[in-house]
C-alpha positions as CSV (number, residue, x, y, z in Angstrom):
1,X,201.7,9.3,-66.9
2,X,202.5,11.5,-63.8
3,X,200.1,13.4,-61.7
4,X,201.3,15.9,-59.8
5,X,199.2,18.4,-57.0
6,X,201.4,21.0,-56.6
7,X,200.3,22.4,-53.4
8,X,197.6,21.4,-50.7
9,X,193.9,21.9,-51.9
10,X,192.2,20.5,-48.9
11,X,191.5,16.8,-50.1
12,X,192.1,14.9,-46.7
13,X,195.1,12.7,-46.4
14,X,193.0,9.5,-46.4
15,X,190.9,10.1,-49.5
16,X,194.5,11.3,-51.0
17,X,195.4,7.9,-50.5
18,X,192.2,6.5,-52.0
19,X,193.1,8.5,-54.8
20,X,196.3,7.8,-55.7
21,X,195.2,3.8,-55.4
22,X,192.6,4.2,-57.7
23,X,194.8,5.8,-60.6
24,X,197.7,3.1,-59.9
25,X,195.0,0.8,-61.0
26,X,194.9,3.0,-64.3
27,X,198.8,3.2,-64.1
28,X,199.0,6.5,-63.5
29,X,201.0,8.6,-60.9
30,X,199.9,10.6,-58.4
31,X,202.5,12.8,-56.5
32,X,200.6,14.7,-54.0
33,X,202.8,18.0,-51.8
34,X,201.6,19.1,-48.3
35,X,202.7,22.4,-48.2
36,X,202.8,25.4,-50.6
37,X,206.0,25.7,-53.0
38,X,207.4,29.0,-52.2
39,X,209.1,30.3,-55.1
40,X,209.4,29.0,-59.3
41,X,212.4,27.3,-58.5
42,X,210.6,24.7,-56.1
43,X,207.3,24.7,-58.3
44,X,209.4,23.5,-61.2
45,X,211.5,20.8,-59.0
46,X,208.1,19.5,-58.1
47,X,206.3,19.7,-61.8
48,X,209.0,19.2,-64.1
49,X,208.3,15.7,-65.0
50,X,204.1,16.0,-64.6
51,X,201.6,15.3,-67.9
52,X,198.3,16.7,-65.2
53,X,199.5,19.6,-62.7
54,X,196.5,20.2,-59.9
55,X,197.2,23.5,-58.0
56,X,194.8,26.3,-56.4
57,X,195.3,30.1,-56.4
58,X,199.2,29.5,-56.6
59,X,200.7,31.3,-59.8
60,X,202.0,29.6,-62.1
61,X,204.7,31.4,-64.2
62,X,205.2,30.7,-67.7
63,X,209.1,30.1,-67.2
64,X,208.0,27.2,-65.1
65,X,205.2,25.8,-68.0
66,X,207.8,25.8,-70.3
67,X,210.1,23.8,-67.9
68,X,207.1,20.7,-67.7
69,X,208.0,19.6,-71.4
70,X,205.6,16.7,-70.7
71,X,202.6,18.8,-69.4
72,X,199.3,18.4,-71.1
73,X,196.3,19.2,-68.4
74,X,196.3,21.8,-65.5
75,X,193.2,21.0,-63.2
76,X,192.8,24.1,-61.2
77,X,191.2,23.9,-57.7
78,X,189.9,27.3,-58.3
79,X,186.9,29.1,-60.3
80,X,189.2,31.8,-61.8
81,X,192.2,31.4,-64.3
82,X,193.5,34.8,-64.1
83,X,197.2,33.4,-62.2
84,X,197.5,30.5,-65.0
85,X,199.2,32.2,-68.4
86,X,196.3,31.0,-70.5
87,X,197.6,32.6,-73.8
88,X,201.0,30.2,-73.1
89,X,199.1,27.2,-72.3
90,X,196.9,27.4,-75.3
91,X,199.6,27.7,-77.5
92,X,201.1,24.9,-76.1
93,X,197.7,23.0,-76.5
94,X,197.3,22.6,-72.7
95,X,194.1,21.6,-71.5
96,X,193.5,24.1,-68.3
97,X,189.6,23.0,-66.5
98,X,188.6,24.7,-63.3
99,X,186.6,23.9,-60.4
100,X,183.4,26.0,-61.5
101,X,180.3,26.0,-59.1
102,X,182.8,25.0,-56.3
103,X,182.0,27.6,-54.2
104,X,178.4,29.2,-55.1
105,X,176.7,28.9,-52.2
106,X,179.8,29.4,-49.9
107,X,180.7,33.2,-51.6
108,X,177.1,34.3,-52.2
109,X,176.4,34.0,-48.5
110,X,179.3,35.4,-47.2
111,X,178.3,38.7,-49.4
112,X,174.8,38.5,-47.5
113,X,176.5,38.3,-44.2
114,X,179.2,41.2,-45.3
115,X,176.1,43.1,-46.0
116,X,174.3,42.2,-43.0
117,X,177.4,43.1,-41.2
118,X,178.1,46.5,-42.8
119,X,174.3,47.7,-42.1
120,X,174.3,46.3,-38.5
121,X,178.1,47.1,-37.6
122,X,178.3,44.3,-36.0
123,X,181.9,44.2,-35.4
124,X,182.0,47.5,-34.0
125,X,178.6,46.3,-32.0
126,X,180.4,43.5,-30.6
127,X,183.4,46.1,-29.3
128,X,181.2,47.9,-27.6
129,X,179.3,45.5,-25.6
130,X,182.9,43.9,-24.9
131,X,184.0,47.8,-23.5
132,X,181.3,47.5,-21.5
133,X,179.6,50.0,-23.4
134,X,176.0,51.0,-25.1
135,X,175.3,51.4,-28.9
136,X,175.4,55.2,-28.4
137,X,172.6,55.8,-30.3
138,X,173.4,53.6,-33.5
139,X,170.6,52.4,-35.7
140,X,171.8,50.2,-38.5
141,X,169.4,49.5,-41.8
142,X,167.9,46.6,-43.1
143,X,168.3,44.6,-46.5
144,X,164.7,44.4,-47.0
145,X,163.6,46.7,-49.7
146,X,167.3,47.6,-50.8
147,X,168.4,47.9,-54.5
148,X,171.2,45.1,-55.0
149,X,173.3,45.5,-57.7
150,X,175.3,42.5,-59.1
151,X,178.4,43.0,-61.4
152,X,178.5,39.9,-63.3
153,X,175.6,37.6,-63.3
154,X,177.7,34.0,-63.3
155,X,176.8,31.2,-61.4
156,X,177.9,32.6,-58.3
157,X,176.0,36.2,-59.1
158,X,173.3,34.1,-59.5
159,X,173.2,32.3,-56.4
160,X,173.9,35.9,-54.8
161,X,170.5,37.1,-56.3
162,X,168.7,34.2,-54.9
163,X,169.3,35.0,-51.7
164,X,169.1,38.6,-52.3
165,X,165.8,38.0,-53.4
166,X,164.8,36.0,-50.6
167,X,165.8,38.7,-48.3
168,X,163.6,41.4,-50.3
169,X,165.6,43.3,-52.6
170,X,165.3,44.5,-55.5
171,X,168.0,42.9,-57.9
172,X,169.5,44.7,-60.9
173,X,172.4,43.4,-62.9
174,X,175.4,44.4,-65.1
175,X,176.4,41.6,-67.7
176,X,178.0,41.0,-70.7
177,X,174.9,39.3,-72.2
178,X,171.5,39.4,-70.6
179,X,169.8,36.3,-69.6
180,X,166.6,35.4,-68.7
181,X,166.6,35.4,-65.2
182,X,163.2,35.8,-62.6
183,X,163.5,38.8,-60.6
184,X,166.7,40.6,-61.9
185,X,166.5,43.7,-64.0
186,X,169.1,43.9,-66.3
187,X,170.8,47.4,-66.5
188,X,173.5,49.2,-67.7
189,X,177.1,49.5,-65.4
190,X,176.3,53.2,-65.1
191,X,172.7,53.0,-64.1
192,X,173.7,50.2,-61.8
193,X,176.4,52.2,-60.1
194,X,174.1,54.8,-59.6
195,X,170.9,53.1,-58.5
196,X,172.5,50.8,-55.6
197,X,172.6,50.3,-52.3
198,X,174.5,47.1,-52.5
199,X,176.8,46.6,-55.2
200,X,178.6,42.9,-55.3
201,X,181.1,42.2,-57.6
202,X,181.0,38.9,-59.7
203,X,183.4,39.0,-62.6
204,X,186.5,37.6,-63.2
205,X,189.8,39.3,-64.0
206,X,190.4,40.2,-67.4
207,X,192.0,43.3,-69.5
208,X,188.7,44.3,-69.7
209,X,187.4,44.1,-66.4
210,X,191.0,45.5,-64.1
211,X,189.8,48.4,-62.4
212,X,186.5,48.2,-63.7
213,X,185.5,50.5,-60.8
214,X,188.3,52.8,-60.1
215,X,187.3,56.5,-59.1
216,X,185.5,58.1,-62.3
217,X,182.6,54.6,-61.1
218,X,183.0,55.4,-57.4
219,X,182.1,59.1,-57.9
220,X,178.6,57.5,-59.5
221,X,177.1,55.6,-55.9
222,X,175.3,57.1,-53.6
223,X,176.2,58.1,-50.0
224,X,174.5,55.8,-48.4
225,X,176.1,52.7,-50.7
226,X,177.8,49.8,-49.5
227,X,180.5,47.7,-52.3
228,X,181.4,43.9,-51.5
229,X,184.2,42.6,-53.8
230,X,184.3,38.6,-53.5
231,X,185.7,38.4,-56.9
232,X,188.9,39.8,-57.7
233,X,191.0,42.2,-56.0
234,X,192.2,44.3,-59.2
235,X,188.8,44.6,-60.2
236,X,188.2,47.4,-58.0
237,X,191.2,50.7,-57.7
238,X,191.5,50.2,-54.1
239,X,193.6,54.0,-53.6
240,X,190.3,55.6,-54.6
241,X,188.4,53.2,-52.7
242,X,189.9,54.0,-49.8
243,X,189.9,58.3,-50.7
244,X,186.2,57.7,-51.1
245,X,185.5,55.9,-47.7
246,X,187.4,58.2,-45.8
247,X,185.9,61.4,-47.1
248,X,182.3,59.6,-46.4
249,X,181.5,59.4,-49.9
250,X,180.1,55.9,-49.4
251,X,179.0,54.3,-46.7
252,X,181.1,51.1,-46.5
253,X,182.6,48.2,-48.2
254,X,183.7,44.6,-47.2
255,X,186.4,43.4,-49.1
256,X,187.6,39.7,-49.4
257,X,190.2,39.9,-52.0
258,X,193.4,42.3,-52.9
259,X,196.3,43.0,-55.2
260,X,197.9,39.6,-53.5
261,X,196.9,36.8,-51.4
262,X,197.0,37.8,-47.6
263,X,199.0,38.9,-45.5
264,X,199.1,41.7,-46.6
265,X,201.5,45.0,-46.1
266,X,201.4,46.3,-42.6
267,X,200.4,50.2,-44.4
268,X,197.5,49.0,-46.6
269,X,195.8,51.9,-47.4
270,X,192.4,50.3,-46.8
271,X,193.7,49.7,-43.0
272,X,192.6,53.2,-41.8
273,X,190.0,53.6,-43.5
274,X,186.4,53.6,-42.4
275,X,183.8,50.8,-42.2
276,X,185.4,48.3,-44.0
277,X,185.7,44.6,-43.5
278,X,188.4,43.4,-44.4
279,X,188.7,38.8,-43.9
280,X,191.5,37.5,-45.5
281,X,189.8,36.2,-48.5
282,X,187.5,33.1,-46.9
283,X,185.0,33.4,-49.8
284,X,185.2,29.8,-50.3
285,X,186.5,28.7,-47.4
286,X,183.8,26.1,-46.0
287,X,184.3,22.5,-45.3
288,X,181.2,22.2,-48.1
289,X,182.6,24.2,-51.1
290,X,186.6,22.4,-50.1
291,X,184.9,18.9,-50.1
292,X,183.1,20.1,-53.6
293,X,186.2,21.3,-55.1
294,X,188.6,18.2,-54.6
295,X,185.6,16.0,-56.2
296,X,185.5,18.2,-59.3
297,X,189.2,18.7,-59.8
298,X,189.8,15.0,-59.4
299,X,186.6,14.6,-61.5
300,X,188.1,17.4,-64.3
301,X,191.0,14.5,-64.6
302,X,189.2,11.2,-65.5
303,X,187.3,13.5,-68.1
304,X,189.8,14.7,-69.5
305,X,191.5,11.5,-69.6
306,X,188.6,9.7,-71.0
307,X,188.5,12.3,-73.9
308,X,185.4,14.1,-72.6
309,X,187.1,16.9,-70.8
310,X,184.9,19.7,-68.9
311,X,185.0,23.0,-67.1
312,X,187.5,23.7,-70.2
313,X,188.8,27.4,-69.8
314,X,190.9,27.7,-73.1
């Protein structure tokens, strides 16, 4: 049986080793690439021949699935699925696991520190000092007594109430089933649209849930509200986004994730527009939630193999 990681997922070269020792003892193969395929035609030179495929964000077309005629797992080093063609896979009766809780902590506090950053402006802050300049009169706000609304109340919209808790707001959330949760209102999208200061997205990327806030939803927030995306770049119409921030009709958004994975175009419409932070999608990028993630994809594997398989997303 041939294992094969597709592209680097941040499992250091000495515990790759480690790795691949331990499943020769189970006389299994592990092929493992250090750099990112760039195009089908490489992806399928490397996984033609694989039974497990291990890959991260990298999409994986279904002309290349039906190339690996021996395929029967995909561990994902990622929580979402949406770049896998899951529909293909289970017809094929592939086994497709991700790396859930990977990156809980890691996402939910860099949408405390997005927020932090949009109410203090502490990038423009920091140019000013830098300029040799004053704040000019800026007074930023606080989180304490905000209304934070969370769109999608998973693990990791979860862990974002926790600390939005801890940092005295009040929590309300959108979900597809209510659960009993301390301190967390459950609400209608509407009402939560509405009532927030802070909305932070949590869902994944479905038919459902593409452009779940496009500019009918945007019209709905107040002035004075802030949108962090952390989930999934479609979820949000980022043309009305942007129309919206520019003509002041929010107050700001910090946005980690696009149409595609970064760079991207030089003209991105949400370039010029204003308070916005834009990182290049670092959500989960901490040595922590990396370290996490190559224990549970490796982990997803000898499951699997032992005919107990978890974090099963067909």
């Amino acid at each position: 049986m041939k294992i094969v990681i597709l592209e680097p997922i941040g499992i250091i070269p000495a515990n790759i080793a480690k790795i691949k020792a331990a499943f020769e003892t189970l006389e299994y193969e592990l092929i493992s690439y250090d750099s990112r395929p760039e195009n089908d035609t490489e992806i399928i030179s490397r996984a033609q021949n694989a039974d497990i495929l291990v890959l991260s964000n990298l999409p994986l077309s279904e002309n290349a699935i039906n190339k690996c005629l021996n395929l029967k797992m995909i561990s994902v080093a990622f929580a979402g699925v949406d770049h896998i063609p899951m529909d293909l896979c289970r017809k094929k009766n592939i086994v497709v696991s991700n790396a859930a809780g990977y990156s809980n902590h890691a996402v939910a506090e860099l949408v405390v520190g997005l927020a932090i950053s949009l109410y203090r402006k502490i990038i423009w802050n920091d140019s000013q000092t830098r300029k040799l300049s004053t704040r000019e009169g800026f007074l930023g706000s606080e989180l304490y007594g905000k209304t934070f609304g969370i769109i999608g109340l998973g693990q990791i919209g979860q862990e974002t109430a926790k600390l939005a808790n801890a940092f005295g707001c009040k929590v309300i959330a959108y979900n597809r089933t209510v659960k009993n949760i301390s301190n967390v209102d459950f609400v209608g999208l509407e009402h939560l649209l509405k009532e927030s200061d802070i909305i932070s997205l949590h869902i994944p990327l479905t038919k459902e849930t593409q452009y779940l806030i496009g500019e009918k939803e945007l019209q709905l927030l107040k002035p004075t509200t802030i949108l962090i995306n952390t989930a999934r770049g479609a979820i949000v119409d980022y043309k009305s986004l942007a129309v919206v921030l520019k003509n002041k009709k929010i107050a700001g958004a910090a946005i980690d994730v696009y149409e595609k994975e970064p760079p991207l175009d030089k003209n991105h419409l949400l370039f010029e527009a204003p308070n916005v932070i834009l990182p290049p999608h670092i959500g989960y990028a901490t040595k922590e939630a990396i370290e996490l993630r190559g224990e549970i994809v490796i982990e997803n594997i000898y499951k699997w193999l032992n005919g107990n398989p978890q974090n099963i997303m067909n």
